[in-house]
N, C-alpha and C positions, 0 to 999 in steps of 0.2 A: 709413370713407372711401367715396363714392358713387362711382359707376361712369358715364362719359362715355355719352355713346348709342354712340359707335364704338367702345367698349370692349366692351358690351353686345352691337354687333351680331357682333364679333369673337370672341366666348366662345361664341357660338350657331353660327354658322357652323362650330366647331372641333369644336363638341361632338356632329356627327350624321356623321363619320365613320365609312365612305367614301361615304357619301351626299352629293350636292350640295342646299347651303340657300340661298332666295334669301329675305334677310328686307330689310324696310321696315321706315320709319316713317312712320306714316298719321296722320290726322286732326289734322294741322296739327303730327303730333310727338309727340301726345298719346298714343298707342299703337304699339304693334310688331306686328308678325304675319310668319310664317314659314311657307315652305312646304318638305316635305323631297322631292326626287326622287333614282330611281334611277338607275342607269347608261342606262335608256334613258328617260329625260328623263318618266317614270311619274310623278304625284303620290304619296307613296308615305303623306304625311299633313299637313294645315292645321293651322295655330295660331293664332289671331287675337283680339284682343281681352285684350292685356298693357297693362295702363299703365306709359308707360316711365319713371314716377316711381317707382313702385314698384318697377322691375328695378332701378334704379339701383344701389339696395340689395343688396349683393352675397350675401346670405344669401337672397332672395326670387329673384334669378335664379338662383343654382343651384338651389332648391326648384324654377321652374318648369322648368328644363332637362331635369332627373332625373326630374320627370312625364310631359316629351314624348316621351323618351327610353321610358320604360318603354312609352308608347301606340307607340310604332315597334316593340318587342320583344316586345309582344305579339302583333304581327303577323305574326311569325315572320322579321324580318329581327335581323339581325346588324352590331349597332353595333362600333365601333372601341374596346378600354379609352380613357375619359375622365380628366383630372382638372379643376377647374376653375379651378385655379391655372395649367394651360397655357396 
């Protein structure tokens, strides 16, 4: 079953707690990009350049979530446990 864009934008937004995510869609819908900040409004990392045909796919969006995730945690910040069923 493919994944809505509001579904999509909704599973990303949940998944970079307790950071705030302000994500789009760009190039006519054609792509997503995300940015994650901190409690004082810091960029804390960009994401851009997803095709949102490809996230649609619910196995390709958690793969990319769980990358951007690990690129936050290697930063030394501290995510929230995820699932991606929530």
């Amino acid at each position: 079953m493919l994944l809505t864009s509001e579904e999509i934008l909704d599973k990303i937004r949940k998944a970079f707690a307790p950071y705030h995510v302000v994500a789009e869609l760009q190039d006519y819908h054609r792509q997503l990009g995300f940015r994650v900040y901190d409690a004082d409004n810091e960029t804390i990392d960009t994401f851009e350049g997803n095709l949102v045909q490809d996230l649609k796919n619910p196995a390709n969006l958690k793969r990319m979530i769980l990358k951007a995730r690990a690129a936050i945690e290697r930063q030394q910040r501290v995510l929230k446990p995820w699932s991606f069923e929530g």
